[in-house]
C-alpha positions in Angstrom: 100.8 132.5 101.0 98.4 129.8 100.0 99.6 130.1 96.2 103.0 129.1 97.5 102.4 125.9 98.7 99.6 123.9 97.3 102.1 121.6 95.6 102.8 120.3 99.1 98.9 120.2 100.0 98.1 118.2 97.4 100.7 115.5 97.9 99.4 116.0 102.2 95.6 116.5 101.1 94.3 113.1 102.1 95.9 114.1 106.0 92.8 116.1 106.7 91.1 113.1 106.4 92.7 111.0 108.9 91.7 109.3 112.3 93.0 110.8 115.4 94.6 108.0 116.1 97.8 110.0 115.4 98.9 111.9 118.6 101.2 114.9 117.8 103.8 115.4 119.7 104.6 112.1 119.2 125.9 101.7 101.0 127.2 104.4 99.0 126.1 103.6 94.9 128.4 100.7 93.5 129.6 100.2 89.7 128.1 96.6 89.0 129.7 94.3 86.6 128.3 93.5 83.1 128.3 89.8 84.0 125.6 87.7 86.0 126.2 88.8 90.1 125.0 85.2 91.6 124.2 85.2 95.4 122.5 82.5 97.4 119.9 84.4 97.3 119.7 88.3 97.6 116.7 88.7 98.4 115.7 86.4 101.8 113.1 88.5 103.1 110.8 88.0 99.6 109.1 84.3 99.9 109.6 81.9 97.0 106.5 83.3 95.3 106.2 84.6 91.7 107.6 88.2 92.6 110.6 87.0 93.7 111.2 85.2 90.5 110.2 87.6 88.1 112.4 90.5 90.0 115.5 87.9 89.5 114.7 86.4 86.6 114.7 90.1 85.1 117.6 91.2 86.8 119.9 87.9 85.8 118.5 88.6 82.4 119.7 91.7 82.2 123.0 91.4 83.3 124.0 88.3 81.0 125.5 89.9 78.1 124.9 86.3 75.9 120.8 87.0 76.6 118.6 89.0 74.6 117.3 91.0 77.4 120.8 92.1 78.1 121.1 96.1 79.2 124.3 97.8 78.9 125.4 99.2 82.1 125.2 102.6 81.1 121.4 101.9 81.3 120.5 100.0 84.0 118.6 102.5 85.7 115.8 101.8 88.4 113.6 104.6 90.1 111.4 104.3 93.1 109.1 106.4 95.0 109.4 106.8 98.3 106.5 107.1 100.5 104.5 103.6 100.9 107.4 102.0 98.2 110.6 102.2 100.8 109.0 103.0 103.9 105.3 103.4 105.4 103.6 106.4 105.3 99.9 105.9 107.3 98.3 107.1 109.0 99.5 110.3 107.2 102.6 111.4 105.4 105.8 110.9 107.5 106.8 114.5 106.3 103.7 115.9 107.6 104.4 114.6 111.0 108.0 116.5 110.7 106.7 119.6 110.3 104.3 119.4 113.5 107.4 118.6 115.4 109.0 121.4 113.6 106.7 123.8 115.3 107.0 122.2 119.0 110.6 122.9 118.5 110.2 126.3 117.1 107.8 127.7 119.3 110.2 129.6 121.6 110.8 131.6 118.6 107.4 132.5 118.0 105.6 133.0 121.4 102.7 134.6 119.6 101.8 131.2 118.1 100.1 130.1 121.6 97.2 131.8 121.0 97.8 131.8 117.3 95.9 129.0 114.5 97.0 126.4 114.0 100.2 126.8 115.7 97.8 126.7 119.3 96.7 123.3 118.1 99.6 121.9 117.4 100.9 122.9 120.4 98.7 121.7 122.4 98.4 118.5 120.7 95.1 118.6 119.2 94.9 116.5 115.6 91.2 117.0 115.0 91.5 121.1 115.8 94.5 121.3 113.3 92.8 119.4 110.7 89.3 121.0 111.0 91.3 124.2 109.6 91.5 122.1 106.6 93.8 123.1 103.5 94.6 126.5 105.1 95.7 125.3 108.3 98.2 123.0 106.8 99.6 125.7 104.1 100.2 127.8 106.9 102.2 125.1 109.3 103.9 123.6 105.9 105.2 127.4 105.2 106.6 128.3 108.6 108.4 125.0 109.1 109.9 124.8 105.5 110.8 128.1 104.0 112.9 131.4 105.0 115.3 129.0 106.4 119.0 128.6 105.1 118.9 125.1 103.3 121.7 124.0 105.5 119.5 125.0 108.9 116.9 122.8 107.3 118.9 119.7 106.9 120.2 119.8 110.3 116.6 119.6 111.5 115.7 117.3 109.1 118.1 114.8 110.5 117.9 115.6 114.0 114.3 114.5 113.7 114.7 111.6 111.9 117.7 110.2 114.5 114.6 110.4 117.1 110.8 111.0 116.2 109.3 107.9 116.6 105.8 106.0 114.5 103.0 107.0 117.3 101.3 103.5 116.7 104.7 101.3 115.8 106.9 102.9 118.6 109.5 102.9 115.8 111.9 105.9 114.6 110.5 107.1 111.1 113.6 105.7 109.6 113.2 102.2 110.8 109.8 102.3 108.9 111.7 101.3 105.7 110.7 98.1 104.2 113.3 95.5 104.8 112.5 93.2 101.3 112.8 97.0 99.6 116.5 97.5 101.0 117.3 93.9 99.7 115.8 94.8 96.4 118.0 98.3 96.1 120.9 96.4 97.2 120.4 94.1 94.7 120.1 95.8 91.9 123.5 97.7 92.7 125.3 94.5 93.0 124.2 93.9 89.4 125.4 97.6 88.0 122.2 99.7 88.3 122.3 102.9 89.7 119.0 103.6 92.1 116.9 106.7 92.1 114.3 108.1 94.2 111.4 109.9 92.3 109.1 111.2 95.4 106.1 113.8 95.7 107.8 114.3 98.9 110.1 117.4 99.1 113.1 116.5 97.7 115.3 118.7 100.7 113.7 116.6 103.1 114.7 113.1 101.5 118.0 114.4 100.5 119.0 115.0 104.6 119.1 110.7 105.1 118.8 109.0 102.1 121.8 108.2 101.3 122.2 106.5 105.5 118.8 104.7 105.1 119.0 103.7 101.4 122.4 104.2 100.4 121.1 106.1 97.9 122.9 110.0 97.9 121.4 113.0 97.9 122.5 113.7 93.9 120.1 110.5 92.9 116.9 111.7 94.5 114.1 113.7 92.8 111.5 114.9 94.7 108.9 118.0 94.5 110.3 121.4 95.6 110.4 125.3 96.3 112.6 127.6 94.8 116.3 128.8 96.6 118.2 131.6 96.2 121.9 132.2 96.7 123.8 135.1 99.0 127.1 135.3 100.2 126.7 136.9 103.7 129.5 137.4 106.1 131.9 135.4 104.1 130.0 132.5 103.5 127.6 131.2 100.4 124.1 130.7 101.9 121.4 128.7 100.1 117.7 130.0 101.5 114.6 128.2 101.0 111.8 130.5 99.2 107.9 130.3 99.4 107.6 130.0 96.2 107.2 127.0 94.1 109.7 125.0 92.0 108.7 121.7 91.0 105.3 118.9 91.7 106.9 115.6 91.6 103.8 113.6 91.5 101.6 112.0 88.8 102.7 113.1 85.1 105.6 115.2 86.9 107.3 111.8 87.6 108.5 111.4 83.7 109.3 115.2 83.8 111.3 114.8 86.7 113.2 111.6 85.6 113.8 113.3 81.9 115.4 116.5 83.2 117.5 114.9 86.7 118.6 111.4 84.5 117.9 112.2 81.0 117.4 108.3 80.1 114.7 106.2 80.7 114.9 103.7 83.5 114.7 99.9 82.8 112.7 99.2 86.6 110.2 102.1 88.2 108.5 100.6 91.6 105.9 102.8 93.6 102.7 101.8 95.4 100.1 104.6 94.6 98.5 106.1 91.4 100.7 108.8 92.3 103.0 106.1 90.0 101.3 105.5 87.2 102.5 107.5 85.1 106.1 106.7 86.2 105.4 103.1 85.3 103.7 103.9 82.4 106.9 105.7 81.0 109.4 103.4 82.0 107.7 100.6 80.8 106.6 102.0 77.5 109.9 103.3 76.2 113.1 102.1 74.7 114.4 99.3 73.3 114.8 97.3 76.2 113.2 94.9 78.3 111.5 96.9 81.4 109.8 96.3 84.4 107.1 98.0 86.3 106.2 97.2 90.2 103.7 98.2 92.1 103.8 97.4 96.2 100.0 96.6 97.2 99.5 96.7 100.6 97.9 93.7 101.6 99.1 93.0 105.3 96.6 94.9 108.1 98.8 92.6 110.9 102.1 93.8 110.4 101.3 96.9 108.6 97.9 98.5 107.0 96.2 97.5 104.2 94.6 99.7 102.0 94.3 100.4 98.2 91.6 102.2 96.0 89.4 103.6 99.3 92.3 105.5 101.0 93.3 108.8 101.2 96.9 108.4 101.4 98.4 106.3 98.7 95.3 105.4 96.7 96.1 102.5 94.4 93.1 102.3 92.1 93.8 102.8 88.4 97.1 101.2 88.7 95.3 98.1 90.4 92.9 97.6 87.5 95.2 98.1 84.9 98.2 96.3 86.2 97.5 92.9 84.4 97.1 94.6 80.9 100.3 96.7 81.1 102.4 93.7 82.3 102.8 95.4 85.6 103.9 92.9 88.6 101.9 93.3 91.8 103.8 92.6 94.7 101.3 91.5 97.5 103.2 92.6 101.0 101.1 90.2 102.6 101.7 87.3 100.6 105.3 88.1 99.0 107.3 89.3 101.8 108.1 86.8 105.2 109.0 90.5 106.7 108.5 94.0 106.8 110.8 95.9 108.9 114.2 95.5 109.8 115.0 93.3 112.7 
């Protein structure tokens, strides 16, 4: 079983690390115009810093079909990850914290998991007794809350869950952990003809289920890591199922890999946070004959959100940190650039 999953355990590794702090239990896509899109100013929630004016000086560039830098519709392309990019993801991965909810609500189902590890644990709320199980623990929880389930079973969970779990240290629903300057941005950029993508080591079912409500972005425009499916038609109806096998690691090099065989062009703008990015950046920013841009969201801002970079063990931004001066990369300090996080 372990074979199965460690695509999703290496994305969730740096959870067995955490503090136990965390308590269990706890604009559809628009076709923009070739010509300049002014607004007063579209995005109000970045301050007047050099961020802000590099993002729109790009974008204005872009669209101006008299400017050099100008990019055809048909290319303007921008990709983000998703975890720590468009909404938080400490003290561990959001997805992580939906499958521990998963088995609360599937326990009646499985009464042997009450005196069963890790499910006992998890039950009974105990962080540090899940996590001392280490890898196998998590492979185990990860594999009876995501597969041998009908995909369309899944979903429904997916969004029942993220209608109510709630942040154990913000108070806030998962969902309303996005970053407000990052929906501005996304909006933005659709006014001004590019289509938006999300590129996530995240399982790419479990983005799918309310991306298009949170981002506006739909379910056919999001790449993500995944398990293998397989089709039947039982009692008159097509059924998808989710397998314990594995499809597809959307991290790291498998970014590129990703955005080559979902898009098949290269995107003009890749944002992420992590050097789970890099090589998305890298890509992007290295190819074509057009003027690109690569982003990188440091977190800065241990008031309103958490700040961490090359030391942590979720979203570790160390290589991209050093080399983000030499590769033209802009660093967008959350502390510094943005005058607010979350939605109001």
């Amino acid at each position: 079983m372990e074979a199965y999953f460690q695509f999703l355990i290496l994305l969730l590794r740096g959870s067995i690390m955490f503090s136990s702090v965390f308590v269990l239990g706890c604009n559809p896509q628009q076709q923009g115009q070739t010509s300049v899109n002014q607004e007063a100013d579209p995005l109000p929630s970045w301050t007047d810093a050099e961020a802000k004016q590099r993002i729109i000086q790009f974008v204005l560039s872009s669209v101006d079909s008299s400017h050099e830098s100008f990019v055809p519709l048909s290319e303007r392309i921008a990709v983000f990850d998703n975890d720590g990019t468009l909404w938080g993801e400490q003290p561990l991965y959001f997805q992580l914290a939906f499958a521990f909810d998963r088995v609360k609500a599937m326990a009646a189902e499985h009464p042997e998991w009450k005196g069963k590890e890790p499910f006992k644990s998890v039950l009974k709320g105990d962080l540090n007794a899940v996590m001392a199980g280490g890898e196998k623990s998590l492979v185990q929880i990860i594999a009876a809350t995501h597969s041998n389930i009908p995909h369309q079973v899944f979903e429904e969970s997916v969004k029942g869950w993220t209608d109510t779990a709630k942040h154990p240290v913000s108070g806030r629903r998962y969902i309303d952990m996005v970053y407000q300057p990052m929906l501005e941005l996304l909006k933005y950029l659709r006014s001004n003809g590019y289509t938006t993508w999300i590129v996530s080591g995240g399982g790419i079912d479990f983005i799918r289920a309310w991306s298009e409500k949170v981002y506006g972005i739909p379910p056919a425009q999001v790449i993500g890591s995944s398990i293998k499916a397989a089709y039947a038609f039982k009692n008159g109806k097509p059924e998808i199922t989710k397998l314990p096998q594995l499809a597809f690691v959307d991290d790291g090099p498998g970014k590129p890999v990703g955005i080559y065989q979902h898009i098949g062009k290269v995107p003009v703008i890749a944002v992420g946070n992590s050097d789970g990015d890099y090589e998305m950046l890298q890509y992007t920013t290295t190819s074509g004959e057009y003027k690109r841009l690569g982003l990188f969201i440091h977190h800065t801002d241990n008031g309103r959100e958490v700040a961490y970079d090359s030391l942590s063990h979720i979203g570790k931004l160390k290589r991209g940190l050093t080399d983000a001066s030499s590769n033209g990369w802009l660093l967008v300090d959350m502390k510094k650039d943005w005058k607010s996080v979350y939605p109001e």
